[in-house]
GULUMSE-675225 format. One record per atom (N, C-alpha, C, O): residue in one letter; x, y, z. Coordinates in steps of 0.1 Angstrom, whole numbers, padded with zeros to 4 digits, always signed. Example, Ala and Ser with C-alpha at 12.3 -4.5 7.8 and 13.67 -1.06 7.14 Angstrom:
a+0132-0057+0078 a+0123-0045+0078 a+0132-0033+0078 a+0142-0033+0085 s+0128-0022+0071 s+0137-0011+0071 s+0129+0000+0079 s+0134+0011+0080 
***
This chain:
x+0247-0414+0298 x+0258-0410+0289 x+0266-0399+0295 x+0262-0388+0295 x+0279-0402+0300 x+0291-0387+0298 x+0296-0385+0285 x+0296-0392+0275 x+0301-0372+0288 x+0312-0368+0279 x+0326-0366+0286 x+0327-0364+0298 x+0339-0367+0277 x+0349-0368+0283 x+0360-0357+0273 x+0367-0361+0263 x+0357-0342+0279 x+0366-0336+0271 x+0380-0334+0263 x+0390-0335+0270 x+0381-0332+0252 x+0397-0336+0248 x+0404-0323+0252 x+0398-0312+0252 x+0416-0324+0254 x+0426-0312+0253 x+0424-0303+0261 x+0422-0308+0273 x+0424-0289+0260 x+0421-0281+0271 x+0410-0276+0275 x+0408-0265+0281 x+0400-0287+0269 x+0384-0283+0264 x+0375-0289+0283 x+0378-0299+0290 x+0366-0279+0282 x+0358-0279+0295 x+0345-0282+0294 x+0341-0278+0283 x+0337-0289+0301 x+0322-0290+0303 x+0318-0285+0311 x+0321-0287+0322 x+0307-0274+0307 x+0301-0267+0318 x+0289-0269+0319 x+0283-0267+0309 x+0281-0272+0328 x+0267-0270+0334 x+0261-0259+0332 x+0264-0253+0343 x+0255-0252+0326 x+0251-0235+0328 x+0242-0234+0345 x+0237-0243+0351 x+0243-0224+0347 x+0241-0220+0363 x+0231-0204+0354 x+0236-0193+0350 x+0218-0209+0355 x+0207-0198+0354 x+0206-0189+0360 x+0198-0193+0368 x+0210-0173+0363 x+0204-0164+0366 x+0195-0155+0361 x+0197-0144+0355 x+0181-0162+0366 x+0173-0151+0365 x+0169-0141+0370 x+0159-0144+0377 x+0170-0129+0370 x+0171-0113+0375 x+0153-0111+0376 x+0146-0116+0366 x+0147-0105+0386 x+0135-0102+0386 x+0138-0085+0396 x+0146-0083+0405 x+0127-0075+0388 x+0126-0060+0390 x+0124-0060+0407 x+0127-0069+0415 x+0120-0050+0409 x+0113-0047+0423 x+0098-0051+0421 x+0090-0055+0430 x+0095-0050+0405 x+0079-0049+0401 x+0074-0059+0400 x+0062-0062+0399 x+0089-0069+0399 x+0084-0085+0397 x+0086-0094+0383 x+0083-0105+0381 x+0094-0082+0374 x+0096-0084+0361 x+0108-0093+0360 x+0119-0091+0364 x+0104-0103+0353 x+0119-0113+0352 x+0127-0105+0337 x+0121-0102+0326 x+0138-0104+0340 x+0148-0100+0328 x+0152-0113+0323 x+0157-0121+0331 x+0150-0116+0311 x+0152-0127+0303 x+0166-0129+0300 x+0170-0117+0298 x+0175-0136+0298 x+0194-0136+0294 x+0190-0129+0285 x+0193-0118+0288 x+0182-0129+0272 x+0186-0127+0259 x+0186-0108+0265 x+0195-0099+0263 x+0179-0107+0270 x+0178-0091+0273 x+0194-0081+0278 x+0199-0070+0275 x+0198-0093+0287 x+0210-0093+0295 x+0226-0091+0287 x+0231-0102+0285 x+0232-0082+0284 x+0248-0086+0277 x+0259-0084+0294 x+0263-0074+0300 x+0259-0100+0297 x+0268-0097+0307 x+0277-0112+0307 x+0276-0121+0299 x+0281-0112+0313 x+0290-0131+0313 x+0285-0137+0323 x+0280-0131+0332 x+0285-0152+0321 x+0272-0159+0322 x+0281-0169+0333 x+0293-0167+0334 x+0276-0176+0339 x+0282-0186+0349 x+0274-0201+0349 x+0262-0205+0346 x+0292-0209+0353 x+0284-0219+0353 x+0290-0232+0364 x+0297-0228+0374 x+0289-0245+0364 x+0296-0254+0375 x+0309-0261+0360 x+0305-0264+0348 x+0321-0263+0364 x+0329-0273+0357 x+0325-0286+0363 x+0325-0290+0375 x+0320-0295+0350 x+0312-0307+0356 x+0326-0317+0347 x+0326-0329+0350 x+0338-0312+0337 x+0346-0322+0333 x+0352-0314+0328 x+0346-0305+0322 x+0369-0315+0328 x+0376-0305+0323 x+0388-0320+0315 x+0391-0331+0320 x+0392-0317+0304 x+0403-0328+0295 x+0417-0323+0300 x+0420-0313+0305 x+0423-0334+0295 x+0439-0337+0302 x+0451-0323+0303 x+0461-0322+0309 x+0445-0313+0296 x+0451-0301+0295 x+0463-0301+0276 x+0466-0309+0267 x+0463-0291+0278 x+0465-0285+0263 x+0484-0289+0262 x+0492-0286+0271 x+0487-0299+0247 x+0502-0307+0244 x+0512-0292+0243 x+0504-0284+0238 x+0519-0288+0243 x+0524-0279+0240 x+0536-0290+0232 x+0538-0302+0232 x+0544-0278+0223 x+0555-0278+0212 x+0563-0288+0217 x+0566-0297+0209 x+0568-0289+0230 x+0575-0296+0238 x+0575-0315+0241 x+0582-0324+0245 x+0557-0312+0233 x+0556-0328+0238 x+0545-0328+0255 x+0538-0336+0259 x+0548-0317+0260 x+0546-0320+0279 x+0531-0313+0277 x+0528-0303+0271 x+0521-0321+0284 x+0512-0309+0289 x+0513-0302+0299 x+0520-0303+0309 x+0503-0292+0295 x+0502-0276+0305 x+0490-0280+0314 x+0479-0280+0310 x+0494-0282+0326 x+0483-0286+0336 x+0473-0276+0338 x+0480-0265+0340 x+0458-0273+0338 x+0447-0271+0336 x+0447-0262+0351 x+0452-0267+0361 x+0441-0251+0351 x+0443-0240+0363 x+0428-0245+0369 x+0426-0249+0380 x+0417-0245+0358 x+0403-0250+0362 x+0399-0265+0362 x+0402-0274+0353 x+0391-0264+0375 x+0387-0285+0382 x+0375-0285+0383 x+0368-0275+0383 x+0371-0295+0383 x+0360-0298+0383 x+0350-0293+0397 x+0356-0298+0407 x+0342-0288+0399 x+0335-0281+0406 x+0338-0266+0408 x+0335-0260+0419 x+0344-0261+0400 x+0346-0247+0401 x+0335-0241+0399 x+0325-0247+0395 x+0335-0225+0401 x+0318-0219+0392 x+0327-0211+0383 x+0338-0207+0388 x+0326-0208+0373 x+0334-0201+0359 x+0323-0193+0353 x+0311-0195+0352 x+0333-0179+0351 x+0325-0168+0342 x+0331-0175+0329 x+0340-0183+0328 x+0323-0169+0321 x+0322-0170+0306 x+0315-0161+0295 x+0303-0157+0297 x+0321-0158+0288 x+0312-0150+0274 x+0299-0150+0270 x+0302-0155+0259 x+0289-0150+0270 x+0278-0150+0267 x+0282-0157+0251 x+0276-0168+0252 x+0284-0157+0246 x+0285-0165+0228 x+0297-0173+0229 x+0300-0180+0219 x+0306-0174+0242 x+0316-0183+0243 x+0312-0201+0242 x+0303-0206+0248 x+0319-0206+0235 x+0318-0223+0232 x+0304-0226+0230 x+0295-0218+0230 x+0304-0239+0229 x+0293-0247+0219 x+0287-0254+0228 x+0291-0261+0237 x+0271-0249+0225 x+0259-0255+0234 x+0256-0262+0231 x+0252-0264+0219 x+0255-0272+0243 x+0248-0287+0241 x+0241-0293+0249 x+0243-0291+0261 x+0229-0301+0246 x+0220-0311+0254 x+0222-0322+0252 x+0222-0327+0241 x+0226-0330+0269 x+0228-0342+0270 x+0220-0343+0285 x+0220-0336+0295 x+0214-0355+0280 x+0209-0362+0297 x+0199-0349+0304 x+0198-0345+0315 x+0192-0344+0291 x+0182-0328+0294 x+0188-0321+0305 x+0184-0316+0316 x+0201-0322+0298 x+0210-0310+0309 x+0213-0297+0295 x+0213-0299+0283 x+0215-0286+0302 x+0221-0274+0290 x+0231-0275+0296 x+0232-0276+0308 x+0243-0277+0287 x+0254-0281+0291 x+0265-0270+0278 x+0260-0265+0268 x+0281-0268+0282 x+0288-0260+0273 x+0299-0264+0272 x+0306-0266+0281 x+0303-0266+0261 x+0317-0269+0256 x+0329-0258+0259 x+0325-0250+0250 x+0337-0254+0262 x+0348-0240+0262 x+0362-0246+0262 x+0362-0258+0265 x+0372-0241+0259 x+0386-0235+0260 x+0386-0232+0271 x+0378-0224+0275 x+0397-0238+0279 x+0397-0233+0292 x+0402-0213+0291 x+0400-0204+0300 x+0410-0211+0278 x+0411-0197+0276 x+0399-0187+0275 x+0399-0175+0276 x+0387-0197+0273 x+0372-0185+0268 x+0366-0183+0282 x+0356-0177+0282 x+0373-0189+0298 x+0373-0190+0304 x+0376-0174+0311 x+0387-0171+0312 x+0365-0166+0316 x+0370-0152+0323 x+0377-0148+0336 x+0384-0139+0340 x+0368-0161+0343 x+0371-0165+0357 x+0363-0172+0367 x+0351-0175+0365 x+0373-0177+0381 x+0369-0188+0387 x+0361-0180+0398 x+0369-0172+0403 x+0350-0178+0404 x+0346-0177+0413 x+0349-0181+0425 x+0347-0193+0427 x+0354-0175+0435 x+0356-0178+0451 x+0349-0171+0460 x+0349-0159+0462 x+0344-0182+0466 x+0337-0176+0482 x+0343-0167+0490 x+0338-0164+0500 
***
């Protein structure tokens, strides 16, 4: 099963970081308030404006994207953790 986002709406893969001490202690996210990363696995046609035209989409598919920690709607598909966003709830694109 895919999904195929509408509008300026994104699918993200979540990309886990788990943080471990010097001591060995893993810090759990929930512990964590920081912005969370992940892979763009499907991004929709980009957002209609007033005009009738769409606004072509800045984020593609394979990007890695910061995001809000409580930003967009979590979902499981295909026992993937997967996230719905606004390409606006979007903080930024990661580059090598």
């Amino acid at each position: 099963m895919a999904i195929r986002p509408l509008s300026d709406k994104l699918v993200i893969k979540i990309i886990d970081d788990t943080e471990q001490t010097s001591g060995g202690i893993f810090i759990p996210d929930s512990a964590k308030e920081k912005p969370q990363k992940g892979e763009v696995i499907a991004v929709g046609p980009g957002k209609t404006l007033e005009d009738g035209k769409k606004e072509d989409m800045e984020v593609k598919v394979g990007d890695i994207v910061l995001f809000a920690k409580y930003a967009g709607t979590d979902i499981k598909l295909n026992d993937e953790n997967l996230k719905i966003l606004s390409e606006k709830e979007v903080l930024g694109i990661l580059e090598a």
